[in-house]
N, C-alpha and C positions, 0 to 999 in steps of 0.2 A: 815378363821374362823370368822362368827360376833357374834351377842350376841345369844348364847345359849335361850332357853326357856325351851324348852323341847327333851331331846334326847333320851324317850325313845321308840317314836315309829318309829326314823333312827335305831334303836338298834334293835328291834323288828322285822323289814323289810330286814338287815342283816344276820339275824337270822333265818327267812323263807328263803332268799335266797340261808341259807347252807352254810353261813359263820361262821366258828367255832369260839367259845369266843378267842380261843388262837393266831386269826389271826385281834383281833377288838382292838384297843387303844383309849382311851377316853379323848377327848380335848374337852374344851369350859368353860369360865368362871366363870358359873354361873350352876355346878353341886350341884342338889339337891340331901339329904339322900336319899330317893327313889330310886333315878337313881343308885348312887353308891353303894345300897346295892344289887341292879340284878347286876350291873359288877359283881361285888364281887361273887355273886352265879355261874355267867357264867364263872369265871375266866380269864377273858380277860387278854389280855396280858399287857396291861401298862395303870395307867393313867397320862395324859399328866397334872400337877399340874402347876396352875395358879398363885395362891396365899399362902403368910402362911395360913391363917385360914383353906384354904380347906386343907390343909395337914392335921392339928391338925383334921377337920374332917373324912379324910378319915384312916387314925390311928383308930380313935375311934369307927369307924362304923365295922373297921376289926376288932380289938380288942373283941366287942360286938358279932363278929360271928365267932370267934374262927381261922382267916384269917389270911395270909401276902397279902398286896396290892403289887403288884409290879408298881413302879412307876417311873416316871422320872419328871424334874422341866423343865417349859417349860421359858429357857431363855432369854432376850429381850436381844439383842446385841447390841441397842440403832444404826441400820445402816439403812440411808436412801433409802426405796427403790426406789426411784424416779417413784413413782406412784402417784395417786390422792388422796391427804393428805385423804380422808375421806377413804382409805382402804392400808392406811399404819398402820401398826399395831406392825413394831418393834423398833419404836422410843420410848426415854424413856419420852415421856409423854405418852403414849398409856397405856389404862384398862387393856392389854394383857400381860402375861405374868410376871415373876420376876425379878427384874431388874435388869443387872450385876452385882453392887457392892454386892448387897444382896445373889447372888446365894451362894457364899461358904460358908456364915453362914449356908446360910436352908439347904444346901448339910450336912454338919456336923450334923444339928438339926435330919434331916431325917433320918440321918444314926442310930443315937440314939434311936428311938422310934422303938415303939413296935408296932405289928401292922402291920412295912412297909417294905419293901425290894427294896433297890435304882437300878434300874438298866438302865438307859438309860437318858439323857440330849435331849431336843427338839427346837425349832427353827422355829419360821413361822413370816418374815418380813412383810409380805404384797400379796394382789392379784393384776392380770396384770402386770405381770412385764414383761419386756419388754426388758431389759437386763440380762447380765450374772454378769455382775460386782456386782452388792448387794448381789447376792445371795453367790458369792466367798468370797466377803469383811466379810458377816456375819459366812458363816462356818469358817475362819480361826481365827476371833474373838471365836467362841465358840471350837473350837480347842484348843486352846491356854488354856482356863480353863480346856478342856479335859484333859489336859496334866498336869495340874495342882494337879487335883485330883488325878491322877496316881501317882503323885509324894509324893501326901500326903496319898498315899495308898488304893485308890476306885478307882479300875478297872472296867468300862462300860461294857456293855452288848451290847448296841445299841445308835446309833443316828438316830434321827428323822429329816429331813433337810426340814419338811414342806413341802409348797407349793407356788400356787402362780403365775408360770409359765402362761403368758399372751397368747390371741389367736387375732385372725383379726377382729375386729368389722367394721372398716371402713378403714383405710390405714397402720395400725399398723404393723410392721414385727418382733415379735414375735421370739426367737432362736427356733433352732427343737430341738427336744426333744433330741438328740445324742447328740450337741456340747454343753448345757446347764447339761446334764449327763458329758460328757467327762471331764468338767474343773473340777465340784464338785469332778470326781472323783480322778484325779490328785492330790486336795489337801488330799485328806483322805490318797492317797500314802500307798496301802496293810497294812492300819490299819485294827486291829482284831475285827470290830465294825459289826454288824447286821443293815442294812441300811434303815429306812423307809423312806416312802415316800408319799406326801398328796396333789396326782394331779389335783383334782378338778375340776376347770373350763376345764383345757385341755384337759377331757376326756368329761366332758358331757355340756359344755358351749352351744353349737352348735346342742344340741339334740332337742331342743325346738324352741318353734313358739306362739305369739299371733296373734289368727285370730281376727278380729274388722272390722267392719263394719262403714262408712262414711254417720254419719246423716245429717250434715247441713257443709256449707264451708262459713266463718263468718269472712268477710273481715275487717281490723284495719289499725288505721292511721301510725301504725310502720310496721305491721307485718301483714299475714293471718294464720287464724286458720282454721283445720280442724275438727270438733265434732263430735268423733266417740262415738260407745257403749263400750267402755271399760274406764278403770280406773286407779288411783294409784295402788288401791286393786289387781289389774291384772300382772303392769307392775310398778312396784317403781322402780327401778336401775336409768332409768334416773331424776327424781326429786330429790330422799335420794344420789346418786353419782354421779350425772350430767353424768349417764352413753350416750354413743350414742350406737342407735341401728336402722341398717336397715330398710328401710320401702319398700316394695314394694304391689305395686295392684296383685289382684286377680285377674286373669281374668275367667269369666265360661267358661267352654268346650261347643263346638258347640251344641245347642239343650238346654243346661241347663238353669235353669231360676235362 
């Protein structure tokens, strides 16, 4: 997840795809009235709740159209994914998310209002990971509140266990998707939970390609540069995350200019 701006033409494009509201849940930090009033008409299945305010907003906006939201609070477990600090996101100094101590208030607040209907706890530590361990560490921390609730009498619907799950950019070895499945599900141990899941990069990381072209090669007293036609504007991950990414030449096919 990064910063939200606008979700509703990912919402829109799900939507022509023939994805039903009932199978869409709504994360991202910084949901506008707009947006959360088409959830709302689409019925989507859950939104994924960032902060107090956006509750007390989306309460209000259902309220306003005669709705229950169905929602869940999207957790921080405060565990470090041992990624690159600028895309860890479940530490508790991170924008993302509510912060453990805070969760059983707003769980109770939520349950209270009008408007909402609690049904699911959520969870997204970080992208690239690269290990199994964070991602164990963090479900059995938000387990443990799972259980908690239950005990104070709010039985879930579903967990959301995020995403995040890292791929190969350059020497990286990444779990496979079965033993990174296998341990999560271990600890869930035939709990009666509805499981999502928010695979992201590991589905479509690798679907992509910038082609660029090599204008000028502009030799430096530390280093050589090469000046191609392309941009931030094209390719940010490695500047905003000091992402690395592959480079290889182009060669024409015989005859081609």
């Amino acid at each position: 997840t990064g910063v939200q701006t606008c979700a509703l033409p990912i919402f829109r494009r799900a939507r022509a795809a023939g994805v039903p509201g009932s199978r869409i849940t709504f994360s991202g930090v910084g949901k506008t009235a707009r947006e959360i009033a088409l959830a709302l008409d689409e019925n989507i299945l859950c939104f994924n709740v960032e902060s107090e305010p956006e509750l007390h907003a989306i309460a209000k906006i259902a309220c306003e159209k005669s709705r229950r939201a169905r929602i869940s609070l999207r957790v921080n477990p405060d565990v470090d994914p041992k990624t690159h600090p600028y895309i860890s996101t479940g530490l508790k100094e991170s924008k993302f998310g509510i912060p453990y101590g805070d969760a059983p208030r707003l769980y109770r607040k939520a349950l209270g209002m009008s408007g909402l209907r609690v049904t699911g706890i959520d969870f997204h530590i970080g992208s690239q990971l690269t290990q199994v361990d964070p991602f164990v560490a963090a479900l059995e921390k938000i387990l443990e509140f799972v259980d908690q609730l239950e005990r104070e009498g709010t039985k879930l619907e579903h967990i959301d266990l995020g995403g995040g799950l890292g791929i190969r950019y350059a020497d990286e070895a990444p779990p496979s998707v079965a033993s990174y499945l296998e341990k999560l599900l271990e600890r869930l141990n035939r709990r009666r939970l509805r499981i999502l899941l928010e695979p992201g990069r590991s589905l479509v990381g690798n679907a992509g390609l910038l082609l660029t072209r090599v204008e000028y090669l502009k030799p430096g007293a530390e280093k050589n540069f090469a000046i191609v036609d392309a941009a931030m504007n094209d390719l940010m991950r490695p500047a905003l995350y000091e992402a690395w990414h592959d480079v290889l030449p182009v060669r024409p096919h015989d005859g081609a200019t």
